[in-house]
C-alpha positions as CSV (number, residue, x, y, z in Angstrom):
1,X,0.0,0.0,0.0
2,X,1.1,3.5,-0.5
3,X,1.8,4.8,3.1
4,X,5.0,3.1,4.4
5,X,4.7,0.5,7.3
6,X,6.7,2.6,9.6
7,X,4.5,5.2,9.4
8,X,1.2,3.3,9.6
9,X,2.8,1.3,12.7
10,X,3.1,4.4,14.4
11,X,-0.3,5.7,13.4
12,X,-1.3,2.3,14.9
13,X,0.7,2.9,18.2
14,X,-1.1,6.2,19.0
15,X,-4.3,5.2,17.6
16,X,-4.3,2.5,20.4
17,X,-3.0,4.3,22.8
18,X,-5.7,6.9,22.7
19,X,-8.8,4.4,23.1
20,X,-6.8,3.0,25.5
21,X,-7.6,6.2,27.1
22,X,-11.1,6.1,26.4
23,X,-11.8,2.8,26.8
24,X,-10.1,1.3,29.9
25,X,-13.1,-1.2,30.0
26,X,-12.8,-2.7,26.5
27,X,-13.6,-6.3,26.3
28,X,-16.3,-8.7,24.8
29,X,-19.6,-8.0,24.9
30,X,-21.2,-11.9,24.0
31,X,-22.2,-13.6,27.1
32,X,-21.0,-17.2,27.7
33,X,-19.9,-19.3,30.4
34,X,-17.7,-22.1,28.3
35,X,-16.0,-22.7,25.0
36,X,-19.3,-23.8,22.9
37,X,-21.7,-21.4,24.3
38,X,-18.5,-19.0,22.7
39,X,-18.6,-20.7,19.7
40,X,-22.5,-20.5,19.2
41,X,-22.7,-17.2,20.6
42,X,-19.9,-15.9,18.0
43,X,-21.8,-17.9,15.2
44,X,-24.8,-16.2,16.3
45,X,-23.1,-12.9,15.7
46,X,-22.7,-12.9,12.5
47,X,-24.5,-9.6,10.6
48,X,-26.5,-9.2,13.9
49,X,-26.0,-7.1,17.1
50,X,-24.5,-8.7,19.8
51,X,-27.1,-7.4,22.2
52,X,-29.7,-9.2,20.4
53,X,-27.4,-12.3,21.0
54,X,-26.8,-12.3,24.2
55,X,-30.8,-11.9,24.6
56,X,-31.3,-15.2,22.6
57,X,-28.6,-17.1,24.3
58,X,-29.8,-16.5,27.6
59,X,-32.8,-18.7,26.8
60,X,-30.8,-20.7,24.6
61,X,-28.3,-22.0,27.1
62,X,-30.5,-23.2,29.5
63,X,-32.1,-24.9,27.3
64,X,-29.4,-26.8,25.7
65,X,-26.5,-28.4,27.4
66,X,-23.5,-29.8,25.7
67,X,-22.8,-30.3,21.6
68,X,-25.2,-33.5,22.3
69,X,-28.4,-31.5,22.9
70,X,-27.4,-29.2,19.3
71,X,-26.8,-32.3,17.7
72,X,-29.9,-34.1,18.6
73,X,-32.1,-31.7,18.0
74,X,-34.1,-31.1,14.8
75,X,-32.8,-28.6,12.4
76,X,-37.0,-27.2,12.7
77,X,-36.8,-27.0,16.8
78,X,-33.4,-24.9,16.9
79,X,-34.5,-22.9,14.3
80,X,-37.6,-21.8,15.8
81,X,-35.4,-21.1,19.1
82,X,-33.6,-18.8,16.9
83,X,-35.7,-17.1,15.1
84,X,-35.0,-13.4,16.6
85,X,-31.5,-13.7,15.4
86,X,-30.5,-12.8,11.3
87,X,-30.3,-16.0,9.2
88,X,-31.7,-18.1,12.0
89,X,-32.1,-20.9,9.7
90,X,-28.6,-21.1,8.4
91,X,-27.2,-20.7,11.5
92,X,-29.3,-23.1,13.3
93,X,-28.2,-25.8,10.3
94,X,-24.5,-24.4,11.1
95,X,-24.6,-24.9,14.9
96,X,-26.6,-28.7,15.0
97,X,-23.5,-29.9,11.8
98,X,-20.8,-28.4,13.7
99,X,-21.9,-30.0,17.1
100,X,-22.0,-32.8,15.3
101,X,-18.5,-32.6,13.9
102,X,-16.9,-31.4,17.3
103,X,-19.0,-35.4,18.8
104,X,-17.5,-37.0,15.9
105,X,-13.4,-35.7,15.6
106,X,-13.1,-33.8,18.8
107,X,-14.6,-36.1,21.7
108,X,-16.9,-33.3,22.3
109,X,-14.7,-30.5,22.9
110,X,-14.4,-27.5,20.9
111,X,-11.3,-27.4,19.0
112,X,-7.9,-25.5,19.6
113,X,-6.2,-24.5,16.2
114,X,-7.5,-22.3,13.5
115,X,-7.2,-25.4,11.1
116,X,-9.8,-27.1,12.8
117,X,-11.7,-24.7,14.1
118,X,-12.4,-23.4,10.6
119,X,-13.2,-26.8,9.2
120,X,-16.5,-26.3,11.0
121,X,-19.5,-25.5,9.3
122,X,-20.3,-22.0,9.8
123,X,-17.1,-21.2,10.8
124,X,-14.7,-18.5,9.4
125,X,-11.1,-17.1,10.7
126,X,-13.0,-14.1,12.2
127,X,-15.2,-16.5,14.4
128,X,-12.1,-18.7,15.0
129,X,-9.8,-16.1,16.3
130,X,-12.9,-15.1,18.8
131,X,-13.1,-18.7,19.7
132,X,-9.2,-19.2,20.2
133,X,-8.7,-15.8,21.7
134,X,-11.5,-15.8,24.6
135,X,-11.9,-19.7,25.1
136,X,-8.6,-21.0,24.6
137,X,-5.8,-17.8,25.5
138,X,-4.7,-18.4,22.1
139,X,-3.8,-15.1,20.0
140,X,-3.2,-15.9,16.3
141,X,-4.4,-13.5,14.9
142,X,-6.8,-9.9,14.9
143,X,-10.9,-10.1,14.5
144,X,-11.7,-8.2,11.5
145,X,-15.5,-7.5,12.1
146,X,-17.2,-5.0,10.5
147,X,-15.5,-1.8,12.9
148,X,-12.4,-3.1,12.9
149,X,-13.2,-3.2,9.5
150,X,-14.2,0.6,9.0
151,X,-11.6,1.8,11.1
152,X,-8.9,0.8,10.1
153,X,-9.4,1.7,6.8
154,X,-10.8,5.3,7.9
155,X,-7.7,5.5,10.5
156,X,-5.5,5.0,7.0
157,X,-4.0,1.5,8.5
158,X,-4.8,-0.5,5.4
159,X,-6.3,0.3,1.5
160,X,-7.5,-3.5,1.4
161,X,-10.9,-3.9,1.9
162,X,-11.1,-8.0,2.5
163,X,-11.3,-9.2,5.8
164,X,-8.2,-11.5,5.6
165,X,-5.9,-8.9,4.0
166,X,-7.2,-6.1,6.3
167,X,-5.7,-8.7,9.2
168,X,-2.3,-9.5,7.3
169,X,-2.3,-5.5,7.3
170,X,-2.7,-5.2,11.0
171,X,-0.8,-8.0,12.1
172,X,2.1,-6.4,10.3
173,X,2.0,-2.9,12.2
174,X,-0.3,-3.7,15.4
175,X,2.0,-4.9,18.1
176,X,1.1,-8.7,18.6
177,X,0.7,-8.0,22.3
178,X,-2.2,-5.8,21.5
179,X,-3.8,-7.9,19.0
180,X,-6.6,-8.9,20.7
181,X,-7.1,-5.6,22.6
182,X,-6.9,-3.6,19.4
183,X,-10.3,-5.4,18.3
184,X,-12.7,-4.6,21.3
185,X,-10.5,-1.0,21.4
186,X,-12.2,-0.9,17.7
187,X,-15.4,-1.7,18.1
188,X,-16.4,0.5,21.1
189,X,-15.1,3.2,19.5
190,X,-17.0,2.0,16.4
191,X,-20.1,1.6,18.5
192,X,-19.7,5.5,19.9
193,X,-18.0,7.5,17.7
194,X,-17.1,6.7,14.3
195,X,-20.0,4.7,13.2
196,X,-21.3,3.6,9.6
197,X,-23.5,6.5,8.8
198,X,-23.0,9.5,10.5
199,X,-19.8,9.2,12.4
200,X,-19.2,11.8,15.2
201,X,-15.6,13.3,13.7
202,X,-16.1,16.5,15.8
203,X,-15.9,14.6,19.2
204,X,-13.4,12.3,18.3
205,X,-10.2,11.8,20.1
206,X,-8.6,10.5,16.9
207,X,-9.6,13.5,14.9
208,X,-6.5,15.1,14.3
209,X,-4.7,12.2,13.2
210,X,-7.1,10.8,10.9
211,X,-6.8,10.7,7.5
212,X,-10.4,10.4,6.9
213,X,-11.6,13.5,8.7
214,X,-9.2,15.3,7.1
215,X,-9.9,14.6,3.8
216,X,-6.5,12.8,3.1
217,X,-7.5,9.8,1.5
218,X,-10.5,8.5,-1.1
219,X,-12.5,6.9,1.5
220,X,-16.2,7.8,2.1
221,X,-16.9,8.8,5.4
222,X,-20.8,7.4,5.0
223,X,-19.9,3.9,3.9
224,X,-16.3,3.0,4.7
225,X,-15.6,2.4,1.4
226,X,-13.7,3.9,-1.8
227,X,-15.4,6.5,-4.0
């Protein structure tokens, strides 16, 4: 890309350090109390809020108990359990296969490497990273959800605009100690600030170094993406 990694690592480096600053709280916001109630939960998430989530999973966990109940039930019955949450039916087929896999390969428990975890249905290297990151203490890599997404490319960090070259971007220039911070850092700030639409630049504590605001680069403020 055409700003040089030394100057988008330090870009990064202040960027953090700022929501740092605003943010001394940042961590997940999906509720879960074990490794596959993270898994579904993050599965869940996908093109829906996490507050909506966390409202279905609260029913949804006592419900179910172990990949054996997911498995066993019928794809009709978890559906319908689901059917608050985007793509319910997809991700109700995702969760019952993947239970299934996790019985059949894993003995039950949900998997520890991004090779397998991504060789379950419905699952992606954004959900995996989640998945290794809060349920295993294994940092791999940096989530690339839709803020981390936006920002990053508003912030002038990366041009790319896939998921999984936006993370070989950050993981060059974010330090890897702060890879898993930098994501929740992200989306707060996503959440508050600088959001799809109508992103608050005037009360921004990243104003003055952003690209974006200034009118330095050929992104559009409105959608995140290039003119």
């Amino acid at each position: 890309m055409g700003t040089p990694r030394a100057d988008r690592a330090e870009q990064a480096r202040e960027v953090i350090d700022r929501l740092e600053d605003e943010y001394p709280d940042s961590t997940i916001s999906l509720r879960y109390s074990d490794r596959l109630e993270l898994l579904i939960a993050v599965i869940l998430s996908a093109q829906c809020t996490d507050e909506r989530v966390n409202s279905e999973t609260e029913h949804l966990f006592e419900k179910y108990d172990g990949p054996e109940d997911y498995a066993s039930v019928s794809q009709e019955e978890l559906a319908e359990d689901l059917n608050s949450i985007t793509y319910y039916n997809n991700k109700a087929s995702y969760i019952r296969d993947a239970c299934k896999r996790i019985l059949e390969e894993h003995d039950g428990a949900v998997p520890d490497t991004m090779d397998e975890l991504t060789d379950l249905p419905g699952v992606g290297r954004k959900t995996a990273n989640v998945v290794l990151q809060h349920g295993h203490d294994v940092v791999e890599g940096i989530v690339v959800d839709t803020h981390v997404q936006r920002l990053s490319r508003r912030l002038g960090l990366t041009e790319e605009s896939r998921p999984e070259r936006i993370e070989e971007d950050l993981m060059e220039i974010v330090p890897d100690g702060y890879w898993q911070q930098f994501t929740h850092l992200c989306i707060d700030h996503g959440r508050a600030v600088c959001t799809a639409r109508s992103p608050d630049c005037e009360g921004c504590v990243l104003a003055d170094v952003c690209p974006s605001e200034r009118g330095d680069n050929d992104v559009d403020l409105a959608s995140g993406e290039p003119w």
